[in-house]
C-alpha positions in Angstrom: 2.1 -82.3 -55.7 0.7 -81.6 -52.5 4.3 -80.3 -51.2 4.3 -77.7 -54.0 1.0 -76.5 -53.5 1.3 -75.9 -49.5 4.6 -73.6 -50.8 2.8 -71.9 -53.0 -0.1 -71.0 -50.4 2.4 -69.8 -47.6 4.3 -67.6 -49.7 0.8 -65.8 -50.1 0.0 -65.9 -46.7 3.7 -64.1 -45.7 3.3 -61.4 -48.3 -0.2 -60.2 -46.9 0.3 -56.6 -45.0 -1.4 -57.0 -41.4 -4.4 -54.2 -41.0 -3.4 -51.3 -38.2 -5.4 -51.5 -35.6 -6.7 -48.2 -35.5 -8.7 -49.5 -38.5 -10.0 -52.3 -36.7 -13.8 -52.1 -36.0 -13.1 -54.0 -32.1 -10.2 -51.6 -31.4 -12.5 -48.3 -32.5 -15.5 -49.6 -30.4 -13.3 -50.0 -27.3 -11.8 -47.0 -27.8 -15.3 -44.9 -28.1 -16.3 -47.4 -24.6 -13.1 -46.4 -22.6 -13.8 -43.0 -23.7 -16.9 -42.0 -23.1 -16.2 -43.6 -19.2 -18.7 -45.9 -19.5 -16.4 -49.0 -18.6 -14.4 -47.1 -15.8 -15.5 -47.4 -12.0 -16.9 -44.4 -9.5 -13.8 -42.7 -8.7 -12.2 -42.7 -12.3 -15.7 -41.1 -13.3 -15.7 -38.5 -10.8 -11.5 -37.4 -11.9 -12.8 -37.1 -15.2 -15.7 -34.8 -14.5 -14.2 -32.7 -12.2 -11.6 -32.7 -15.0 -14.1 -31.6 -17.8 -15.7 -28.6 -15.3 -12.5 -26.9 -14.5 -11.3 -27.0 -17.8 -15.2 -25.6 -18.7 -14.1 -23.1 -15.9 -10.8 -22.0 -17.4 -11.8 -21.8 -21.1 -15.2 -18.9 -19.6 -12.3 -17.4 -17.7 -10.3 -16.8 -20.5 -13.0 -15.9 -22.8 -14.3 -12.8 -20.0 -10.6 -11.8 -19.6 -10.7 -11.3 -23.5 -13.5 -9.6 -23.6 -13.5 -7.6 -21.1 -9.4 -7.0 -21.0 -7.0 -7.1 -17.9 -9.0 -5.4 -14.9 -6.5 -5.3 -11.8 -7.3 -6.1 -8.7 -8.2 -2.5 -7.1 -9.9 -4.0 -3.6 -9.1 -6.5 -1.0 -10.7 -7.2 1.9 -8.4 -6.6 5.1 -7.7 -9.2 7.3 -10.4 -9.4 10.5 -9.1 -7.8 14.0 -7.4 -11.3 15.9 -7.4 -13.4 13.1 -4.7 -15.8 12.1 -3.6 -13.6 8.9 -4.3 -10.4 10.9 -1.4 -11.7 13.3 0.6 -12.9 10.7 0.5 -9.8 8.9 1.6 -7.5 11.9 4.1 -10.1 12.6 6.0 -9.5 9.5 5.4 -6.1 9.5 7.1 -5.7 12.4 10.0 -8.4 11.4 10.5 -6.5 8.2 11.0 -2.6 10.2 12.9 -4.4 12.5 15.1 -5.6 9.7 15.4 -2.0 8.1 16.1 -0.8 11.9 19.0 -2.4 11.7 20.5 -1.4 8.1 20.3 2.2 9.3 23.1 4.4 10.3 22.8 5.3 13.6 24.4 9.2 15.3 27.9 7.3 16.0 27.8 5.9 12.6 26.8 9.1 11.1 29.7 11.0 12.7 32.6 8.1 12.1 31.9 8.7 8.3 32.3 12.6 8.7 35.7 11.7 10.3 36.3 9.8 7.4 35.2 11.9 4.4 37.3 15.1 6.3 40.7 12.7 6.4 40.6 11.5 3.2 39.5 14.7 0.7 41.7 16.9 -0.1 41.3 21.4 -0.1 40.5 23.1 -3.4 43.0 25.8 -3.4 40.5 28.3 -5.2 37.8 27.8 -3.5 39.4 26.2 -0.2 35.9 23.5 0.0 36.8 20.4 0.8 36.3 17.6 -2.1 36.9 14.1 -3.1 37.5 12.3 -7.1 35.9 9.2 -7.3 39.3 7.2 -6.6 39.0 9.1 -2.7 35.5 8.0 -2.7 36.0 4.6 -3.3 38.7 4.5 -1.1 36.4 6.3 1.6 33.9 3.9 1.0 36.6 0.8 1.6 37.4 2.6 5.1 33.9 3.4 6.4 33.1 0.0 5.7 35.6 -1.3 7.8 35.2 1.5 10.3 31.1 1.0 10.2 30.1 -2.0 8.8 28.1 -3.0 5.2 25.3 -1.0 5.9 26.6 2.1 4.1 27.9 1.0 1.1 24.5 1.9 -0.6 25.6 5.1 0.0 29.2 4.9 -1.8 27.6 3.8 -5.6 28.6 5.4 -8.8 24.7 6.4 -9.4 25.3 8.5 -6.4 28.8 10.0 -6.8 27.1 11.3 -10.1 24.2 12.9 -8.6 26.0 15.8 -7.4 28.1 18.5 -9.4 31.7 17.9 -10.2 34.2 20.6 -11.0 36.6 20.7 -13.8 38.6 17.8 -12.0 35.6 16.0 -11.5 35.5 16.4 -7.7 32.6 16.9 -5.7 32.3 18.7 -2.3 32.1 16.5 0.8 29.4 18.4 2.6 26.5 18.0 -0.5 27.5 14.4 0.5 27.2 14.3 3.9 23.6 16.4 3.6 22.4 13.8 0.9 23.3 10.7 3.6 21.8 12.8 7.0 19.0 13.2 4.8 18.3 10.2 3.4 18.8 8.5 6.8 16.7 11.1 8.5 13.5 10.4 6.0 14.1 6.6 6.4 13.8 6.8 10.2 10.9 9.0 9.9 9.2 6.2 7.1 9.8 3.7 10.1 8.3 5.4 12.5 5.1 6.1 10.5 5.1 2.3 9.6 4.3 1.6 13.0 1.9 3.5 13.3 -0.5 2.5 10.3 -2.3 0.3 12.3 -4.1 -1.2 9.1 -0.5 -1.1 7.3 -2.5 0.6 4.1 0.0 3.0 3.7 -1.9 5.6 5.3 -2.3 7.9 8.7 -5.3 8.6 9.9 -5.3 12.1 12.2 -4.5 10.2 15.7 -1.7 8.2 14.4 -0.4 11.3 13.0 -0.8 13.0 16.1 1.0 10.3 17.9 3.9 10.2 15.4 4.3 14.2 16.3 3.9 13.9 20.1 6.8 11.0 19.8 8.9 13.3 17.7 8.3 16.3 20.7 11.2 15.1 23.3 13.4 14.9 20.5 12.7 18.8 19.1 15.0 21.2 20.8 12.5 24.4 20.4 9.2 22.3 21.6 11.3 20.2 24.8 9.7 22.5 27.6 6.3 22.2 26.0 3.5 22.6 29.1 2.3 18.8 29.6 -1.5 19.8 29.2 -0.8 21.8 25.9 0.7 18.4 24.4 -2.9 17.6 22.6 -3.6 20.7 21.2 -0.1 21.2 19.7 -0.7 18.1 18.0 -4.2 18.7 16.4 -2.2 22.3 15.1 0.6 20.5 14.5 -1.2 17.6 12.0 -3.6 19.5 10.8 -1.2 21.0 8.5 0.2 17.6 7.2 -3.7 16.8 6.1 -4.6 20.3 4.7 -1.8 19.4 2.2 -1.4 16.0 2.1 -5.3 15.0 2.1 -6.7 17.1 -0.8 -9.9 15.4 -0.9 -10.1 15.5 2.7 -10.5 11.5 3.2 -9.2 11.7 6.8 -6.1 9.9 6.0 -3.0 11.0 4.2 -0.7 9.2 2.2 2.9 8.3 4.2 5.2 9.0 0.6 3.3 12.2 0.5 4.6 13.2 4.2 7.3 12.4 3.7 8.3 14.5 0.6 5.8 17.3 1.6 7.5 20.6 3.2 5.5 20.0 6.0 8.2 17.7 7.3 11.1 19.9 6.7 9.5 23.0 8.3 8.9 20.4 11.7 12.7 19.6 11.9 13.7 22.9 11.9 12.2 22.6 15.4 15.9 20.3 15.9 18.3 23.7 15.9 19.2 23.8 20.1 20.1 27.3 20.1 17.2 29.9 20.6 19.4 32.8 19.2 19.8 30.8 16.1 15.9 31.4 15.3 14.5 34.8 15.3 10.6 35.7 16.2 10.1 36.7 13.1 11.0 32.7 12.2 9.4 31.4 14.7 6.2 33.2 13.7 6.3 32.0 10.5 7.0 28.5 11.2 3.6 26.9 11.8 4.8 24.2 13.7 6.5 26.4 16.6 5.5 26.7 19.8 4.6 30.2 19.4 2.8 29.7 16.2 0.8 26.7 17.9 -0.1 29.0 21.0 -1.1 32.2 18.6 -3.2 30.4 17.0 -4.9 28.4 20.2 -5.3 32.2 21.3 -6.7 33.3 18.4 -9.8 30.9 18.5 -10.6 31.5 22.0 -10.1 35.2 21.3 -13.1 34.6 18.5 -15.2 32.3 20.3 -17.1 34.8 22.7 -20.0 32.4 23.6 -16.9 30.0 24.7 -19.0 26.6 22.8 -15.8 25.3 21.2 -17.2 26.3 17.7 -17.4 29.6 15.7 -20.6 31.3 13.9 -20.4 33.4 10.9 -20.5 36.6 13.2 -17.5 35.6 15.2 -16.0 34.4 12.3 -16.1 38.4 11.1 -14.2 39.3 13.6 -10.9 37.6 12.1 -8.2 39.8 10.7 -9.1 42.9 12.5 -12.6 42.4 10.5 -11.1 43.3 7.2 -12.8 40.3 5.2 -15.7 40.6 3.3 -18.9 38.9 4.2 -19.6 37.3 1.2 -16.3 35.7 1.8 -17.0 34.4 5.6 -20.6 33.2 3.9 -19.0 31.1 1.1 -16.4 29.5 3.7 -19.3 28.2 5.8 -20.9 27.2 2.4 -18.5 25.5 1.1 -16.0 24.2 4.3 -18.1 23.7 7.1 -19.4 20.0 7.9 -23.6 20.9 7.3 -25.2 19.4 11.0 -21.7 20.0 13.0 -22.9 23.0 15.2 -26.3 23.0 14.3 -29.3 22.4 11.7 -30.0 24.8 9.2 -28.4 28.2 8.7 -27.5 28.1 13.0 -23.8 25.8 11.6 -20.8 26.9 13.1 -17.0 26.2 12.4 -15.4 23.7 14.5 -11.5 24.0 15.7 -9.8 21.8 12.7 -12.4 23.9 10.0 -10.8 26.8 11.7 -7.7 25.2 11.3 -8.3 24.8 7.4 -9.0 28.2 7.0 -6.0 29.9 8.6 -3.8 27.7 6.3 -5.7 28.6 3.5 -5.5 32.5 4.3 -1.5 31.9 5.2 -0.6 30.1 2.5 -2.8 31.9 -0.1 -0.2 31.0 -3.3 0.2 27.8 -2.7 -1.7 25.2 -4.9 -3.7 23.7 -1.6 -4.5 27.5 -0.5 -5.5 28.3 -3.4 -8.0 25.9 -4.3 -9.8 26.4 -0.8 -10.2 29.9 -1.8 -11.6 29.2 -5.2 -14.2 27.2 -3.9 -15.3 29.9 -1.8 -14.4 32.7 -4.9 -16.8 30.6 -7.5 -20.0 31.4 -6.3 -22.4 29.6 -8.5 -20.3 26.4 -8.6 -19.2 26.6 -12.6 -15.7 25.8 -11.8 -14.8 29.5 -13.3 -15.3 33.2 -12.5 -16.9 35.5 -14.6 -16.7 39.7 -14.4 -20.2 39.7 -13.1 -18.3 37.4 -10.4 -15.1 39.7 -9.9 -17.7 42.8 -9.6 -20.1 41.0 -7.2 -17.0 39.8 -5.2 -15.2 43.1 -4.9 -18.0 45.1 -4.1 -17.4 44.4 -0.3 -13.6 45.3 -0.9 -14.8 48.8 -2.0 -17.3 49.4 0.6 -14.9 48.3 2.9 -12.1 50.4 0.9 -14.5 53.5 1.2 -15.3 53.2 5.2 -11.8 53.2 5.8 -11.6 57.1 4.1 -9.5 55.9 1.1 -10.1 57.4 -2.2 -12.4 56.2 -4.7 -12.2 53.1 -7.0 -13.7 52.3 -10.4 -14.9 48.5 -9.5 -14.3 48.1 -13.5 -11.1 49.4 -13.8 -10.3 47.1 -11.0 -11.5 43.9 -12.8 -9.9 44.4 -15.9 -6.5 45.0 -13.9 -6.9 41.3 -12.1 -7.6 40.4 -15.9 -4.7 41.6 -17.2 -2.6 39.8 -14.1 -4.6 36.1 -14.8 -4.3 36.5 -18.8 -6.5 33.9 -18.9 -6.8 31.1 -21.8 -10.5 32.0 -22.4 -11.4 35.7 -22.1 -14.9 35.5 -20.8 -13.9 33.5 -17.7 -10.8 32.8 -14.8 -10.4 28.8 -14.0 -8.3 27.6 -11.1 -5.5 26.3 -13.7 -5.3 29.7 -15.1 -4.8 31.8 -10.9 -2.4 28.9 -10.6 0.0 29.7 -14.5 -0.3 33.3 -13.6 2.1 32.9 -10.3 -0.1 36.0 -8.9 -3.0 33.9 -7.7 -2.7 34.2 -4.7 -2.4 38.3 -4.9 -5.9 37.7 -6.9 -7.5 36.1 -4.3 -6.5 38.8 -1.6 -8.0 41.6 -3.6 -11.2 40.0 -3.7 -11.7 39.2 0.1 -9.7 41.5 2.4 -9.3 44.8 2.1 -5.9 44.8 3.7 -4.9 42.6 1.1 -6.2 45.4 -1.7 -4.2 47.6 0.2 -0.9 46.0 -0.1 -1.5 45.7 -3.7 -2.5 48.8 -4.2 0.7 50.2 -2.2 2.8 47.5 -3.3 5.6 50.4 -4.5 5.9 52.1 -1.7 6.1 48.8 0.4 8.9 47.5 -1.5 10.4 51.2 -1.4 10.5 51.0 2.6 11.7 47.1 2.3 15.1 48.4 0.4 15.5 51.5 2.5 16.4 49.7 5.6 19.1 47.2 3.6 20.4 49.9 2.2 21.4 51.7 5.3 
């Protein structure tokens, strides 16, 4: 009896399920104690703070980005003059130019792949140029790479064989070639050399590392070599003035390196390269803002203007300019609007320093260019609207006429006048000329000259008989 009845009760006892401990009241209160960190030591509490505030930290952070949305990072704070990451920076600075130094073809390297590209194209019999299929070009790239080295393979890519013009056999000229490596090789060298310069490596020259950029480039220009020693500095405040006038439009004192580099200012400087003199006429050289004679025509002129010999001009001096042939309102809205207020003076007694001066004759010079032409505006729009009206034009050209009339021409109708520079603009709103519409109309720079030199009404006014007397002479 008593066997049977102990069966019985075990049987009972192996078909009862066991509870999961999660359910267990001791398991859930030891799990809430460990929790909470009330049962762990110091340093186990302090891991699990600092735990719970950066992840406090994060979650804000995310929840500003998201409001707010991705703001990049427009400002950081250089590194201090001597400091570690000050050295470390110009150390790799100048490991990385060093670097690119080396990649670049050098004058021997330059000429071994002429030699190469001349004995391995083959004479159009039309044309007699001398061209190259791709097959020649990869085989001239095979051989120049022997000849030269890895370092100007870049140059031998498909991208770049199908940058230039092919003929019906899908050849392209050698020389477009050549130009295109000289080129490139030439604007990489000069990129260096800038680099070296930027003393704060922002990307940036300010006017003295310009001018010592130019004054390194000086030995190396055949037309500026015999360059007077103590002209040196003012040929390159002339000389880099020009880079900033159109490479610095809102005149920050520093202009951007890519912008050099791709500006015309550059090219017109290495024209200075050509060795020959008979090779560049006076008329060129004139022209040429960066030549010698250029530099000391301009040097003249100011000292020629400055009769008080200060170093600075005032608006009566000023007048003088051009034979005296532009208007006053003109000369007054220059100092207005381009003269540094407290440079020479206080009050109405400023005067124009040497690079203002400088800005000016660009302006005048290069009167159709975008640069030139916005520096005019600014003097042109006399009430600061950012347009002209015809009370403008009238009040504008009224000097142009008086000056017209003293010189014995015949007389002008000031309206007929203003509807003619009207009918040249064709400007998008009727009543008034902006800046974008001088710029459309190609003729802004025409525009401009009628309203603040008499000369300049002159030529357009005689602009037939000009061109008449500019054919004559080819013609014979």
């Amino acid at each position: 009896m008593y066997s049977g009845s102990s069966d019985g009760e075990g049987h009972e006892t192996q078909q009862r399920k066991i509870p999961p401990a999660s359910s267990m009241l001791w398991v859930r209160n030891l799990r809430r104690f460990i929790g909470s960190g009330t049962g762990l030591g110091s340093e186990a509490l302090m891991e699990l703070e600092t735990k719970r505030i950066l992840l406090d930290i994060f979650k804000e952070k995310q929840q500003k980005n998201a409001e707010s949305g991705t703001i990049p990072s427009f400002y950081r704070k250089k590194p201090e003059e001597g400091s570690i990451s000050h050295r470390v920076q110009r150390l790799a600075k100048y490991r990385f130019l060093k670097k690119q130094s080396e990649i670049l073809l050098n004058a021997d390297d330059l000429d071994a792949m002429w030699v190469c590209l001349r004995e391995n194209c083959v004479i159009d019999d039309s044309t007699g140029a001398e061209k190259m299929n791709y097959e020649d070009f990869c085989h001239i790239a095979s051989v120049c790479a022997e000849q030269i080295g890895p370092k100007c393979r870049r140059f031998f890519s498909p991208s770049n064989f199908m940058k230039f013009e092919k003929d019906e056999s899908g050849r392209i000229a050698i020389l477009p070639f050549y130009l295109y490596v000289m080129r490139t090789v030439s604007l990489t060298q000069a990129r260096i050399d800038m680099s070296e310069l930027d003393e704060d490596s922002d990307g940036f020259l300010q006017s003295h590392e310009m001018e010592a950029y130019i004054k390194g480039l000086i030995p190396n220009l055949a037309q500026l070599r015999d360059m007077p020693d103590g002209f040196i500095p003012m040929y390159c405040r002339i000389a880099s003035r020009k880079f900033f006038f159109f490479c610095d439009p809102h005149r920050r004192g520093k202009a951007c390196i890519k912008k050099v580099l791709l500006s015309n200012c550059l090219q017109e400087l290495m024209e200075l390269h050509q060795e020959s003199e008979e090779e560049v006429t006076d008329t060129e050289q004139a022209e040429n803002w960066f030549s010698l004679t250029s530099a000391q025509r301009i040097c003249d002129m100011f000292l020629a203007l400055d009769k008080d010999m200060n170093g600075t001009l005032s608006k009566q001096e000023l007048r003088e300019y051009a034979d005296g042939t532009l208007t006053e309102i003109f000369i007054e809205r220059a100092f207005d609007e381009h003269v540094r207020r407290g440079k020479g003076g206080v009050g109405n007694t400023r005067e124009m320093d040497f690079e203002c001066f400088l800005d000016f004759v660009l302006a005048l010079e290069n009167k159709d260019t975008p640069e030139g032409l916005t520096y005019l505006f600014r003097c042109l729009d006399l009430n600061g609207r950012k347009y002209l009206t015809t009370a403008d034009i009238h009040t504008l050209f009224r000097d142009v006429h008086q000056k017209w009339i003293e010189g014995g021409n015949y007389e002008l109708c000031i309206e007929d006048v203003r509807d003619e520079i009207w009918d040249m603009v064709k400007p998008e709103d009727p009543l008034q000329i902006t800046l974008a519409d001088l710029l459309k109309c190609k003729q802004g720079g025409t525009v401009a000259s009628m309203l603040i030199d008499v000369r300049g009404f002159w030529a357009h006014d005689n602009r037939e008989n000009l061109l008449q007397e500019e054919e004559e002479p080819e013609e014979e």
